[in-house]
C-alpha positions in Angstrom: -85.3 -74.3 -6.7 -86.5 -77.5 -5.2 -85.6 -81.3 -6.4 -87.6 -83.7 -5.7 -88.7 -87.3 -6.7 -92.6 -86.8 -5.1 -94.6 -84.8 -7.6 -96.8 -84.0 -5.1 -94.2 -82.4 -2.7 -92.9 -80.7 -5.6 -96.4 -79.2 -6.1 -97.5 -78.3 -2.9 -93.8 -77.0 -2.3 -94.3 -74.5 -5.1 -97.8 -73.5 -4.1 -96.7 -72.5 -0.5 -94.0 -70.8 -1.4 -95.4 -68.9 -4.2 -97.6 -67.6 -1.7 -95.1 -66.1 0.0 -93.9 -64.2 -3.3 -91.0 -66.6 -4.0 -90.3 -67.3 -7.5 -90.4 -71.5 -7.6 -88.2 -73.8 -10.0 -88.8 -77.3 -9.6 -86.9 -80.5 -10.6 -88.3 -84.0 -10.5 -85.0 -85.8 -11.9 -82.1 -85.6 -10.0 -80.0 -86.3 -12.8 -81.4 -83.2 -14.6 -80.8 -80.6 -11.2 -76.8 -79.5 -11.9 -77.7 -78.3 -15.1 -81.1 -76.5 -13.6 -79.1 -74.7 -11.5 -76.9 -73.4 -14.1 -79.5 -72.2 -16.6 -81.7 -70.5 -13.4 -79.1 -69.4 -11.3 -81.2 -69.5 -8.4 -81.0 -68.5 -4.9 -81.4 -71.4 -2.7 -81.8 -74.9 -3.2 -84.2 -77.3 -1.2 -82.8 -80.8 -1.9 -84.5 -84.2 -0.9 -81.8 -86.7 0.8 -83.6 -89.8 -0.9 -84.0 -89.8 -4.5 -83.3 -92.6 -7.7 -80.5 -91.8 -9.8 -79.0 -89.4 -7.7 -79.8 -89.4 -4.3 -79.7 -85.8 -2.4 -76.5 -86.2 -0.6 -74.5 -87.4 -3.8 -75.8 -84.3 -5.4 -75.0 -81.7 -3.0 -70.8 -83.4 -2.9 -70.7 -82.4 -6.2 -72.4 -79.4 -6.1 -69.9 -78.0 -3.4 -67.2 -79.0 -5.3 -67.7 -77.2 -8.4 -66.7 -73.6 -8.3 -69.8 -71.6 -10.2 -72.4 -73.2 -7.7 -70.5 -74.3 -5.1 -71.9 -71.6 -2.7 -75.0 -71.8 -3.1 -77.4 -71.9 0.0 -78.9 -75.5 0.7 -81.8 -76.8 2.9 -82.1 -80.3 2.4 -85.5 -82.3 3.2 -85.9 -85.7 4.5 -87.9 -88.1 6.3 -85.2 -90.3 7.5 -84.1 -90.5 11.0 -80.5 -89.8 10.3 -81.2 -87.4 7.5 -79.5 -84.0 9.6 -76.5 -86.0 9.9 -76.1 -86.9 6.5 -76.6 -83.4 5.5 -74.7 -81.7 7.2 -71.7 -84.2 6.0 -72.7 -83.4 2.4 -72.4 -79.5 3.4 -75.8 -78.7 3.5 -76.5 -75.0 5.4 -80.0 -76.3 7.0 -81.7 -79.6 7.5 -86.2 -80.0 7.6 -87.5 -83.2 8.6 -90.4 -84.6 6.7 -93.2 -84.2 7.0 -92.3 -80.5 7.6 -94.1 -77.5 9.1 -94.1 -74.9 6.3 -93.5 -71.7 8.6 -90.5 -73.4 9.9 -89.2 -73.9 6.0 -90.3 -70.8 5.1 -88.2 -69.4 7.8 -84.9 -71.3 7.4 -85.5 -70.0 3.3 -85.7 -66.3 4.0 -82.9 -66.8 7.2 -80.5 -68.0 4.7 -81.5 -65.5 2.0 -80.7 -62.8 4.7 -76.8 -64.0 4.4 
């Protein structure tokens, strides 16, 4: 699953990754993604740090501290200079900085599916 506030990095996101035969949900709203993640159950979660409503740190605190969801595996994406820091205190397994190179994502995805 991947949450995003850019439509277009949502897109593209999706198209890359369906390439590589993963099956893609995507979420523009924030406020929407808990509930996402409940009805599709999916495997991994690429999250980006800065988003209205709910920004991608504020989601992933809650997200570890509820007990149906709380494991699952998150990359988050971001652009800011100290987004790794800010995701790893949210409890975020990975960190990609924007703009990202998609073998590297691709690779931090399937390392942490491995697990």
């Amino acid at each position: 699953m991947v949450c995003d506030d850019d439509q277009g990095i949502l897109d593209v996101i999706q198209m890359l990754l369906e390439t590589e035969d993963f099956t893609v949900f995507t979420q523009i709203n924030s406020a929407n993604l808990i509930d996402n993640i409940k009805e599709n159950a999916p495997d991994l979660l690429l999250l980006d740090l800065w988003m209205p409503i709910l920004s991608g740190d504020q989601i992933l605190k809650t997200i570890r501290q509820m007990d149906d969801i709380k494991n699952i595996p998150v990359i988050v994406l971001s652009a800011s200079v100290d987004g790794s820091d800010i995701a790893e205190d949210a409890g975020a397994n990975a960190f990609v900085a924007k703009p990202f190179d998609m073998d590297d994502l691709v690779n931090k995805i399937r390392g942490l599916l491995m697990n």
